[in-house]
VOVEX-199068 format. One line per field, with one value per residue: residue number from 1; residue in three letters; x, y, z of N, C-alpha, C in turn. Coordinates in pm, whole numbers, plus 32768, in hexadecimal, padded with zeros to 4 digits. Atoms other than C-alpha are relative to their C-alpha. Layout:
BEGIN
num: [NUM	...]
residuo: [ALA	...]
nX: [X	...]
nY: [Y	...]
nZ: [Z	...]
caX: [X	...]
caY: [Y	...]
caZ: [Z	...]
cX: [X	...]
cY: [Y	...]
cZ: [Z	...]
***
This chain:
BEGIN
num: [1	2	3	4	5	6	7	8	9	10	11	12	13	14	15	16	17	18	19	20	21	22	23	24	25	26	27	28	29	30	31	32	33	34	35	36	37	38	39	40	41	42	43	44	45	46	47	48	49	50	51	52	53	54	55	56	57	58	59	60	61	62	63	64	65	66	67	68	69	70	71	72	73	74	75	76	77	78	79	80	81	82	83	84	85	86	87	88	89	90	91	92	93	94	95	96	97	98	99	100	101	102	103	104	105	106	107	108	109	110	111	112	113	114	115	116	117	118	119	120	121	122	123	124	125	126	127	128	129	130	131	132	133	134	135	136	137	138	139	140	141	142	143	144	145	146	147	148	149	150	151	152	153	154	155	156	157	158	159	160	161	162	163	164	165	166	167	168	169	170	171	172	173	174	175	176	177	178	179	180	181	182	183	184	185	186	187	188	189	190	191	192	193	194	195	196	197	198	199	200	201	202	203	204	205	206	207	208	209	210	211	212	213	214	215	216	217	218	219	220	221	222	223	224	225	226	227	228	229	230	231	232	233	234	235	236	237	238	239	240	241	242	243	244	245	246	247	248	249	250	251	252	253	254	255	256	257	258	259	260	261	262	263	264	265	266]
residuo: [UNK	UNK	UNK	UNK	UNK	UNK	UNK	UNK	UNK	UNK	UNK	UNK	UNK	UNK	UNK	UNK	UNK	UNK	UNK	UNK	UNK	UNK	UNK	UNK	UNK	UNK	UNK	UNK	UNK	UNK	UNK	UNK	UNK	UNK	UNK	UNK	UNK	UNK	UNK	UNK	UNK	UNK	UNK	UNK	UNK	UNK	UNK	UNK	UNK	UNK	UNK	UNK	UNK	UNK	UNK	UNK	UNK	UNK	UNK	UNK	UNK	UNK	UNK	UNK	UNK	UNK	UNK	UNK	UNK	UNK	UNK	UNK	UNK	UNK	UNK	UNK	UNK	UNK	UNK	UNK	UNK	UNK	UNK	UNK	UNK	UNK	UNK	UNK	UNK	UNK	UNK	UNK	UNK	UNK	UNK	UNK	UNK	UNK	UNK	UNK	UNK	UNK	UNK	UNK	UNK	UNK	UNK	UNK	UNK	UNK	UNK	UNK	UNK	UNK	UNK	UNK	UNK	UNK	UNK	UNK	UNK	UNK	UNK	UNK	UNK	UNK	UNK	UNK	UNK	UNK	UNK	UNK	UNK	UNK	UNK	UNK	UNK	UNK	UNK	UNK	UNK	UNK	UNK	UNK	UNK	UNK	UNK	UNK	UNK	UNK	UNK	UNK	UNK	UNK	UNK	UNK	UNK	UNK	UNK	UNK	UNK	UNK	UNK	UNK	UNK	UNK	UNK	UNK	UNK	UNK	UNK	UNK	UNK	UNK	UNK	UNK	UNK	UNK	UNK	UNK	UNK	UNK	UNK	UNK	UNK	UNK	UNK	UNK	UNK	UNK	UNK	UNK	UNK	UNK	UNK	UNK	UNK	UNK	UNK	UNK	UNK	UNK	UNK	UNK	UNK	UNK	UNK	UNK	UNK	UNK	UNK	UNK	UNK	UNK	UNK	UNK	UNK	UNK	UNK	UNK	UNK	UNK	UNK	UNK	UNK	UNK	UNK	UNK	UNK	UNK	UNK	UNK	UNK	UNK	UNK	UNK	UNK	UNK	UNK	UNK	UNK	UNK	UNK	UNK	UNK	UNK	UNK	UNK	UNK	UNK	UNK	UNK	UNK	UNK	UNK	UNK	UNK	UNK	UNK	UNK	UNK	UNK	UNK	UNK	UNK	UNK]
nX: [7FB5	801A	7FB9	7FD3	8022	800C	8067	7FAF	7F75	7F9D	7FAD	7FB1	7FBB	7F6F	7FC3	7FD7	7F58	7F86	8010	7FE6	7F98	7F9A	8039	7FF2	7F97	7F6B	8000	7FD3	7FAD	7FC3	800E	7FD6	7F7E	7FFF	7FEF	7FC6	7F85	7FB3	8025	8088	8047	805B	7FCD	8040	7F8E	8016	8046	7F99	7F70	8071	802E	7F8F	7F92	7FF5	7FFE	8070	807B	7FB2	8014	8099	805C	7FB9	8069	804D	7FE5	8004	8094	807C	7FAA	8005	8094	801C	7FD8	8037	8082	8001	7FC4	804B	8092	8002	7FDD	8078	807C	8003	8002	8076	802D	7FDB	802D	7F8F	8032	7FFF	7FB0	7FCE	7F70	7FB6	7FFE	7F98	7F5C	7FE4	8005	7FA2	7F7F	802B	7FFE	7F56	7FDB	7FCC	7F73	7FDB	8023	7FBF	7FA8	7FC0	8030	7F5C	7FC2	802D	7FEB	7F65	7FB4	801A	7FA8	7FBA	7FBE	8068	7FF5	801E	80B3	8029	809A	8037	801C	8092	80B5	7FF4	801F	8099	8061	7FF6	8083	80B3	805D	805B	806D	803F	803E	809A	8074	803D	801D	80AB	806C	8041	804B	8069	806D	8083	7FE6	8073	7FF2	7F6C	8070	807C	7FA7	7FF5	8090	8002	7F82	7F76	7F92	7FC3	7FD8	807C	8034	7F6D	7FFD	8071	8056	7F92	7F95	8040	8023	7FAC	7F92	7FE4	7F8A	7F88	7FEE	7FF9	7F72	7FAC	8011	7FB3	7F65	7FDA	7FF7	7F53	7F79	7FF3	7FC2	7F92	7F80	7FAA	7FEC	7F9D	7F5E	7FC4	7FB1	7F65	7FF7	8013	802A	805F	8094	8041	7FEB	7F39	8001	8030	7FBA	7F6A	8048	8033	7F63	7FAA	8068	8024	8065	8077	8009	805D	80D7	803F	7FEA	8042	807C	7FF0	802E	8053	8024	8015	803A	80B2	8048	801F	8042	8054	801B	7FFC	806A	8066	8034	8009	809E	8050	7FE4	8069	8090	8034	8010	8055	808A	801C	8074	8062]
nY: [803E	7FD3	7FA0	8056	7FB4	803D	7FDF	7FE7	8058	8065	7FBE	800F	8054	7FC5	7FF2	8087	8065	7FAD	7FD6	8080	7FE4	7FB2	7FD4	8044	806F	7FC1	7FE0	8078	8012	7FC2	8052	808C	7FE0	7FDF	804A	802B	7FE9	8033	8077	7FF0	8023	7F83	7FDC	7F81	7FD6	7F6C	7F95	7FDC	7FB8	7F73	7FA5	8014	7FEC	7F6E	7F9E	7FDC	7FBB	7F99	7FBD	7FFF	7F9D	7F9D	8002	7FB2	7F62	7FA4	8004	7F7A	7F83	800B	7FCD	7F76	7F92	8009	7FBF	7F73	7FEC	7FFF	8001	7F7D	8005	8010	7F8F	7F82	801B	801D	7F8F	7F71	7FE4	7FF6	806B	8074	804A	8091	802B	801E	8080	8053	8018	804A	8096	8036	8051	80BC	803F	8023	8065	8040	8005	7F6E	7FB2	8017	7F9C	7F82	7FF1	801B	7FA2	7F77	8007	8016	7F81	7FBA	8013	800F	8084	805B	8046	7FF0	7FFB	8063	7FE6	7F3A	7FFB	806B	7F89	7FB7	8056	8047	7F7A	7FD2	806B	802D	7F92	8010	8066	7FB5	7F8A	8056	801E	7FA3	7F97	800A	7FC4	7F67	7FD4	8027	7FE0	7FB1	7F74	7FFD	8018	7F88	7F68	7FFE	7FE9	7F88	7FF4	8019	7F85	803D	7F8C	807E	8076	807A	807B	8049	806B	802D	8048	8034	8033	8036	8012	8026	8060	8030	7FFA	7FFF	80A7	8031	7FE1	8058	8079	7FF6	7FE1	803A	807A	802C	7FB0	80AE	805D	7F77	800E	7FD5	7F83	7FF3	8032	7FB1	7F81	7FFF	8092	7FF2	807F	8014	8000	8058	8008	8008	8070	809D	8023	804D	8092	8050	8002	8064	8057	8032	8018	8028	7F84	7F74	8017	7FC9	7F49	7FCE	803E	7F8F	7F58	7FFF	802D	7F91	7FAA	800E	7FEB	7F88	7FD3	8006	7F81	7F80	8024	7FE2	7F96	7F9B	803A	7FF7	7F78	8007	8000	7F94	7F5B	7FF5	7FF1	7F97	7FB7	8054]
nZ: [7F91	7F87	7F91	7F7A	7F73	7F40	7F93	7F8F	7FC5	8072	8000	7F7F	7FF4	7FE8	7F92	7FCA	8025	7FCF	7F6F	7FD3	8031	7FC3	7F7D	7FBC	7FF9	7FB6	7F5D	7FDB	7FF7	7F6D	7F68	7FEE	7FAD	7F5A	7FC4	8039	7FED	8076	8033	8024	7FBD	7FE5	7F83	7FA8	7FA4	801A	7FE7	7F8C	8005	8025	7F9F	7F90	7FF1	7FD6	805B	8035	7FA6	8015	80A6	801E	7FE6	805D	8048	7FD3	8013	8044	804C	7F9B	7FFC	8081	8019	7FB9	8064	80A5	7FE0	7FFC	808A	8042	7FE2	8039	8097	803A	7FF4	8041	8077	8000	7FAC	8048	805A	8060	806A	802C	7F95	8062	8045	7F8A	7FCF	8076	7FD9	7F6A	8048	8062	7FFB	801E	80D6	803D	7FB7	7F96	7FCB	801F	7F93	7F7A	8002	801C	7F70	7F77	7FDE	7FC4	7F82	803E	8006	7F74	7F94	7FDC	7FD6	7FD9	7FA3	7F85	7FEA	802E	8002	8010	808D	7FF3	7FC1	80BC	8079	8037	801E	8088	806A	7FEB	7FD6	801E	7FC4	7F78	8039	809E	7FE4	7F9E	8078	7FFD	7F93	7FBD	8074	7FE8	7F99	8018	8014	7FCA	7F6C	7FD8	7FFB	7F88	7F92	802A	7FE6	7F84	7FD7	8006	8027	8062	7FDF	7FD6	8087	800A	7F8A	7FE7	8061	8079	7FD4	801D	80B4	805F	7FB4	8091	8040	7FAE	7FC4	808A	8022	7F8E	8023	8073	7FD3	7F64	8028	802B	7F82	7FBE	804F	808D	7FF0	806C	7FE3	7FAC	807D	803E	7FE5	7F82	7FEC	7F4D	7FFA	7F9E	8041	7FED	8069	8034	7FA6	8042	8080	7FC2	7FD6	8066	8043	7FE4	8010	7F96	8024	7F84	7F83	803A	800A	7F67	7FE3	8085	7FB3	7F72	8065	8044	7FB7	7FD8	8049	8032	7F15	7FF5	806F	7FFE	7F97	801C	803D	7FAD	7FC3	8041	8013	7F6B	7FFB	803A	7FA8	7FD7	8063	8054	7FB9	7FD2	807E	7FF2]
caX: [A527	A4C4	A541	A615	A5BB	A644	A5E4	A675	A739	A7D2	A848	A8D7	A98F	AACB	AADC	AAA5	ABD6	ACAF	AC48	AC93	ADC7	AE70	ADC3	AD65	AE5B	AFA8	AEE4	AED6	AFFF	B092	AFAD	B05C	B1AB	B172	B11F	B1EF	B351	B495	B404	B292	B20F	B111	B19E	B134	B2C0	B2B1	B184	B24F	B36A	B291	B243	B3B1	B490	B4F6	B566	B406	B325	B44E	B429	B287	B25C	B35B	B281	B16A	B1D6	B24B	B100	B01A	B142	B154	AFA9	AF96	B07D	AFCA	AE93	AEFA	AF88	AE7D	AD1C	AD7F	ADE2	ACAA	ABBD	AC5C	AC2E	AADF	AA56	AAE9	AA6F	ABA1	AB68	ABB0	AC13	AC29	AD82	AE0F	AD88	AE60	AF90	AF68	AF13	B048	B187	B0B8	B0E6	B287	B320	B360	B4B2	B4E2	B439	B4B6	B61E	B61D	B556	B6C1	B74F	B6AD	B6D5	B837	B879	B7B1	B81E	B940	B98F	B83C	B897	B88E	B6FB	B69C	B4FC	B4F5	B53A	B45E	B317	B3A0	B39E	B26B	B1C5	B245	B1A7	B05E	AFF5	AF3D	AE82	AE25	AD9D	ACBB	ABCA	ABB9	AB82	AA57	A9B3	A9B4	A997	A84C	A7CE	A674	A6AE	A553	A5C1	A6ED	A5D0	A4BF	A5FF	A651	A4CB	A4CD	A5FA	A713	A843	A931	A9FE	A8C3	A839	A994	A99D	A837	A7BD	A8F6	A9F4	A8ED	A865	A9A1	AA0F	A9D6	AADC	ABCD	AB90	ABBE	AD12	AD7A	AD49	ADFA	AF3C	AF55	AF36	B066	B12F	B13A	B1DF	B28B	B3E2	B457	B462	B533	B646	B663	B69C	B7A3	B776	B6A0	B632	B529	B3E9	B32E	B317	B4DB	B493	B3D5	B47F	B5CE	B51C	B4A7	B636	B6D5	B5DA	B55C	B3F6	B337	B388	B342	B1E6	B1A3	B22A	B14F	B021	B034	B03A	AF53	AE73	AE9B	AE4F	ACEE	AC9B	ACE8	AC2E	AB1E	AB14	AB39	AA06	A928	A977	A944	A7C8	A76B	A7EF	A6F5	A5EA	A5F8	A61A	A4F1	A408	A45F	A412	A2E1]
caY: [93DB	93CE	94C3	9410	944C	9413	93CF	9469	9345	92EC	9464	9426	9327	93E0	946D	936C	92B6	93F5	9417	9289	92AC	93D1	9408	92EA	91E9	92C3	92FF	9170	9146	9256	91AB	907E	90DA	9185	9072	8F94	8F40	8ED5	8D81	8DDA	8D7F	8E54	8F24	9053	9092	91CE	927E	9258	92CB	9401	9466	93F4	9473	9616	9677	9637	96B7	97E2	9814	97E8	98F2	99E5	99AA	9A05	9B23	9B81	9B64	9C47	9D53	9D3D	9D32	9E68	9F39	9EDF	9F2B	A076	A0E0	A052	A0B6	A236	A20F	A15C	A23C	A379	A2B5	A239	A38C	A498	A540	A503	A4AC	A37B	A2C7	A189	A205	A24B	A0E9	A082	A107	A054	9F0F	9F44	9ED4	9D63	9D4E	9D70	9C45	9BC6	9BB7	9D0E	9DBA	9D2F	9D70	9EC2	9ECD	9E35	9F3A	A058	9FC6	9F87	A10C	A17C	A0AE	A03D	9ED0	9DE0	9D24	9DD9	9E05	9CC1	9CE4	9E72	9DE2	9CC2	9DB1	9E94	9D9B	9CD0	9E36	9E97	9D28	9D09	9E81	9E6E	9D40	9E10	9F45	9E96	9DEA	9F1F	A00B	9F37	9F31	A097	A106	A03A	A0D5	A169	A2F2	A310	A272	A37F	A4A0	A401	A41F	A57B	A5C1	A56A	A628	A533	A5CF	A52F	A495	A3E7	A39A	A2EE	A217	A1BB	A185	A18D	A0E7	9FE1	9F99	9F71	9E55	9D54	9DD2	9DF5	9C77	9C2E	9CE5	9C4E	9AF3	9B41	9BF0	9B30	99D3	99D4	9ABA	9962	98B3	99AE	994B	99D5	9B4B	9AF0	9A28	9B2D	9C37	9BAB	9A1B	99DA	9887	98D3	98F9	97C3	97AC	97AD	9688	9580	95B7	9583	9446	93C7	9461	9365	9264	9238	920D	919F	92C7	93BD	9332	9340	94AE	94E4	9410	9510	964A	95F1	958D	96D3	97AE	96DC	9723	9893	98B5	9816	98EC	9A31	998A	9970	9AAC	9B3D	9A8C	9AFB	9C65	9C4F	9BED	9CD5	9E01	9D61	9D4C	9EB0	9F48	9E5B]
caZ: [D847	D99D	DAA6	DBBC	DCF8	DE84	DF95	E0BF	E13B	DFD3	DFDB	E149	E0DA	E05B	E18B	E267	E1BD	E1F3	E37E	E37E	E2CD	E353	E4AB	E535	E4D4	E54F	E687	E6A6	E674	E767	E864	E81B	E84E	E984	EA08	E9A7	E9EC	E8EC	E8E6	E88F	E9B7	EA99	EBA0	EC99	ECDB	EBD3	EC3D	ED8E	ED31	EC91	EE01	EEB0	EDDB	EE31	ECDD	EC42	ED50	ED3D	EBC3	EBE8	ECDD	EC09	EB09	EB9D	EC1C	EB12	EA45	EB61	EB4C	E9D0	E9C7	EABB	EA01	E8AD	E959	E9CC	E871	E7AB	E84B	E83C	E6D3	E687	E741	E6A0	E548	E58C	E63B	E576	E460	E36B	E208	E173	E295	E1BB	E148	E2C5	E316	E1B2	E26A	E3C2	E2D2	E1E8	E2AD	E2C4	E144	E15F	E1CA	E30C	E322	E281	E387	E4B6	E436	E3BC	E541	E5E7	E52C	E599	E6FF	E69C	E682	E79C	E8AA	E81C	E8BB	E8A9	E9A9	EABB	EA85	EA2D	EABB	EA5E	E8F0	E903	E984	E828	E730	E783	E7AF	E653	E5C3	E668	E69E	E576	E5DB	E71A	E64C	E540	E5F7	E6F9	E5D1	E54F	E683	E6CF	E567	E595	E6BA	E6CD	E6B1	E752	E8C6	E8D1	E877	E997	EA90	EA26	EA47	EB92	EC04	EC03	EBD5	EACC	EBB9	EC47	EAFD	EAA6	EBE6	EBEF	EA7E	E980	EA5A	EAAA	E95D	E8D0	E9B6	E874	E7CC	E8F5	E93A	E7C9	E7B2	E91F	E881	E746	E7E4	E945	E8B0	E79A	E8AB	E962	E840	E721	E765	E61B	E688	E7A5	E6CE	E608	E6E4	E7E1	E7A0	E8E9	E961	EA5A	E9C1	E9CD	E82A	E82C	E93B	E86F	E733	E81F	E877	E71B	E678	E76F	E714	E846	E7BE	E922	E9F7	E8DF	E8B1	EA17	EA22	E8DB	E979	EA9E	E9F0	E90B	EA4C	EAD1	E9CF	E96F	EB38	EAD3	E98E	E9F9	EB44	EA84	E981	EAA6	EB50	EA0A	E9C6	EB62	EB0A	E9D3	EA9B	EB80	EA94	E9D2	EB11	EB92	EA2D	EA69]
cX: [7FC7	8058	8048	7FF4	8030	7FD9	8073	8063	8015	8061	8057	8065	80AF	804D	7FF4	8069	807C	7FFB	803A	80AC	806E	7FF2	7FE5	8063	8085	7FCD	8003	809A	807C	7FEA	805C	806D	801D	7FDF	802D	80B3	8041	7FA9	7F68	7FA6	7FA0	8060	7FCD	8085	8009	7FB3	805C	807E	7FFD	8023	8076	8051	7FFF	8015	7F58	7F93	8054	7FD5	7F2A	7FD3	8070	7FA1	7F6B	7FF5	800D	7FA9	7F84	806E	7FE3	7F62	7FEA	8024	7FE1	7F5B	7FD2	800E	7F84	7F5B	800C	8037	7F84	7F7D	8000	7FDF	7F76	7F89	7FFA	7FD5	8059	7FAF	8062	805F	8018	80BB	8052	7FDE	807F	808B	8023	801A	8090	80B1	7FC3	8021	807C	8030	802C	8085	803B	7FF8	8023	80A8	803C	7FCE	8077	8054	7FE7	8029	8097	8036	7FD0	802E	80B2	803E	7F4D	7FFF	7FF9	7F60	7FAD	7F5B	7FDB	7FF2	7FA9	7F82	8013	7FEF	7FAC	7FC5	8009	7FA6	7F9C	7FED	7F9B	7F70	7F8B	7F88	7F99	7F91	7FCA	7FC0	7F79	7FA3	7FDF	7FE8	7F46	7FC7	7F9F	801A	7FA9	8004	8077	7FB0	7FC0	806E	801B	7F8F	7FDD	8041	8083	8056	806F	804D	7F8E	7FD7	8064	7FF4	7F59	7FA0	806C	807A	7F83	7FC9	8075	8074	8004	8080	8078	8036	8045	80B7	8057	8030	8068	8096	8048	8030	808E	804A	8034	80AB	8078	807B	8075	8033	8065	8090	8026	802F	807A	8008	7FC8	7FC7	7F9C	7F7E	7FEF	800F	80C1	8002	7FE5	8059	8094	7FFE	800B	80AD	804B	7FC6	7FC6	7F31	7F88	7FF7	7FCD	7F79	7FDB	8006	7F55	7F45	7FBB	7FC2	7F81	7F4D	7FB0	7FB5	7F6B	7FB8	7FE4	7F93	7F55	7FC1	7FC8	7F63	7F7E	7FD8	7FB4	7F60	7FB4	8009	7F89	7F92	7FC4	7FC8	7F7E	7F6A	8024	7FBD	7F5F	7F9F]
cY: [802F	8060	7FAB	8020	7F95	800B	800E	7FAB	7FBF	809D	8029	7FAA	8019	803A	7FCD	7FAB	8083	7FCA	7F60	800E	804D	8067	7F7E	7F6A	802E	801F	7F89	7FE9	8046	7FBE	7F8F	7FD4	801C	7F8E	7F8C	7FD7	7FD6	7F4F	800D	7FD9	807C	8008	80A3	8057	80A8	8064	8012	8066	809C	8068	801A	803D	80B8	8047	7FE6	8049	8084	8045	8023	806A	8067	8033	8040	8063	8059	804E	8066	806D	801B	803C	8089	8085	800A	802A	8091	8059	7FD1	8051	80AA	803B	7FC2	8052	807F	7FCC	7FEE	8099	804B	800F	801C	7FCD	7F96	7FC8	7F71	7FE6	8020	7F7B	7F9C	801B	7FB7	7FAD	7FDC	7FCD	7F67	7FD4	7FEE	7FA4	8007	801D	8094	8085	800A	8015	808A	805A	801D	806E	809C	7FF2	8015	808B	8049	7FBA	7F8A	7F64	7FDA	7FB1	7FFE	803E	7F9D	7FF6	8078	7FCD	7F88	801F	8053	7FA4	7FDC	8092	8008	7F7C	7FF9	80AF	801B	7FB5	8042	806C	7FF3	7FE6	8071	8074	7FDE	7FE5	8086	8049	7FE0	8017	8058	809A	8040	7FFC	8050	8068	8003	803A	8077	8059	800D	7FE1	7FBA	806C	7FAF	7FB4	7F8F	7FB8	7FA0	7F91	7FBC	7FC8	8000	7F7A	7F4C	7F8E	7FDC	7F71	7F7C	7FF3	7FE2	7F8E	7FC8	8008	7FCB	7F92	800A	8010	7F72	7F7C	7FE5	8059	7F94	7FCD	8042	8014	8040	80C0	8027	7FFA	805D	8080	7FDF	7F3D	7FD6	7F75	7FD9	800C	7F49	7FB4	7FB9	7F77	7FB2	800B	7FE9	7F6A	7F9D	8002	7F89	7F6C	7FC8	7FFC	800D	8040	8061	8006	800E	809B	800D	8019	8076	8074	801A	7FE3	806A	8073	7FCD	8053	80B8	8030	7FEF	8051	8072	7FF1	802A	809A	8063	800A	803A	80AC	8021	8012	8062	809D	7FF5	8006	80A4	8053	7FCE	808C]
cZ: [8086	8073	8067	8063	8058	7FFF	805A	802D	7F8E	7FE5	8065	8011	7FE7	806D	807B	7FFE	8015	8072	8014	7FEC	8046	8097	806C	7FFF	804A	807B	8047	8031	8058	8084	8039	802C	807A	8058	801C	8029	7F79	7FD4	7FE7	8085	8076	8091	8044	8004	7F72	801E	80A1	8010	7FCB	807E	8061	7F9C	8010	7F8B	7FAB	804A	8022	7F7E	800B	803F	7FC6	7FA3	7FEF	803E	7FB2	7F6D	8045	7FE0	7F74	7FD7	8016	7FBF	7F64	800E	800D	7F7F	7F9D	8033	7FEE	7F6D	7FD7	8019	7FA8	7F4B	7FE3	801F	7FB5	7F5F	7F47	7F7B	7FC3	804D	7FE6	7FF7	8071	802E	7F94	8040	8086	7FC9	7FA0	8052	8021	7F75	7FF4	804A	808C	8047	8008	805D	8058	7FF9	7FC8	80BA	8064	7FBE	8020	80A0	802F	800E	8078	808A	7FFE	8030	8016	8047	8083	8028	7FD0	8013	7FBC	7F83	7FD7	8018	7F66	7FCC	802D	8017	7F70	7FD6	8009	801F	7F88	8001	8089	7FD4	7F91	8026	805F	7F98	7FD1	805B	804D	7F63	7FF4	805F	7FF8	803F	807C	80BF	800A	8023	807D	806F	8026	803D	80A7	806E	8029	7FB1	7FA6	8024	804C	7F92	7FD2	8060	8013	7F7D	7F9F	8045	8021	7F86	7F9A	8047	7F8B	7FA5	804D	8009	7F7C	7FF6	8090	7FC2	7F70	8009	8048	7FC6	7F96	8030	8024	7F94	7FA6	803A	7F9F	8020	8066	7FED	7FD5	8037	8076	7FFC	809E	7FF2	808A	800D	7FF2	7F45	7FF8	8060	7FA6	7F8B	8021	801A	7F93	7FBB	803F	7FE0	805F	7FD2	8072	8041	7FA0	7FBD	8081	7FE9	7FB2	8022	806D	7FFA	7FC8	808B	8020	7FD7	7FC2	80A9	7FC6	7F8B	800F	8087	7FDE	7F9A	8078	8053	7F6F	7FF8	8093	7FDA	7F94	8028	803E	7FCC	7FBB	8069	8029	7F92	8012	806C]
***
């Protein structure tokens, strides 16, 4: 019997029909709505209403606030946990990376409320800290996301450009600021992009700890629950808008930061 053999685009084809399927058809069809009114016809008056009305351009910069606050403090918290992991001479630092990695494995839900009740005993009434526990919980979900990709980019750093620095009398906070801190901007960008971006949206962490409805995410699905369909594709449209502007921002700075690092080694 003969062997069967592809060819590249007959084994592209399964996934081609996913990406059609469950990527670009629901993004049609968001478009379509949004623009769109009850009677199908084309209209501008939702992206309008996007920019006029106060509780969405209220909830959007919440949101985004509360996604840089959220990043920052997952930044701070992770990068000196990954350096001392990456750096230090511990052994089998596999199985301290297995315990950062293991509350991702227990559900979802489980986590975030045995979370409200820890918050629950320390301060007592959740309501009267509604951001303080919104910056905690998405810290608690995404700080692993933050600490992974920073870990394999400084685990992977060349040993060698720490020594030359050393060599030629940098002092370790110089070498730090000038060739580790540097060098490990890759990762930083990586775990920005990972946190920052579902900060935005991840409405579920909020619900559950005080029922909140000002995250951008608790917006559209208020939108789509009432069936309002055409505004919460605009919203959606929006968002989704936003976060390609930043991704592909943070892409480029990342490819120019490359560059440069690869002409100065040069």
């Amino acid at each position: 019997m003969r062997a069967l053999r592809f060819s590249r685009k007959q084994l592209g084809i399964p996934y081609a029909l996913f990406l059609i399927l469950f990527v670009v058809a629901p993004l049609f069809i968001i478009i379509y709505y949004a623009f769109t009114n009850g009677e199908g016809k084309f209209t501008m008056a939702n992206l309008q209403g996007f920019f006029t009305d106060p509780n969405t351009i209220g909830t959007l910069f919440y949101s985004f606030v509360l996604a840089v606050v959220t990043t920052v403090v997952c930044l701070l918290l992770a990068y000196p946990i990954a350096y001392v992991l990456a750096r230090s001479s511990i052994r089998h630092k596999a199985v301290f990376v297995m315990i950062l990695v293991m509350p991702m494995w227990i559900n979802f839900t489980l986590r975030i409320t045995a979370l409200k009740e820890i918050l629950t005993l320390i301060e007592g009434n959740l309501a009267f800290h509604p951001f303080l526990n919104s910056v905690i919980g998405m810290t608690y979900d995404f700080l692993p996301f933050m600490i992974l990709p920073m870990y394999t980019t400084l685990s992977k750093l060349d040993v060698s450009l720490l020594e030359a620095a050393n060599d030629l009398g940098a002092s370790p906070v110089q070498t730090f600021f000038k060739v580790t801190l540097p060098l490990s901007v890759p990762g930083i960008i990586s775990g920005v992009v990972m946190v920052f971006l579902p900060s935005m949206t991840n409405y579920v962490v909020l619900d559950m700890l005080y029922n909140s409805t000002y995250i951008m995410g608790s917006l559209i699905n208020s939108y789509f629950s009432a069936y309002d369909w055409h505004n919460g594709s605009m919203i959606a449209l929006v968002l989704l808008l936003i976060i390609l502007i930043f991704t592909l921002c943070t892409n480029r700075y990342e490819e120019e930061d490359a560059g440069s690092r690869g002409g100065a080694i040069l």
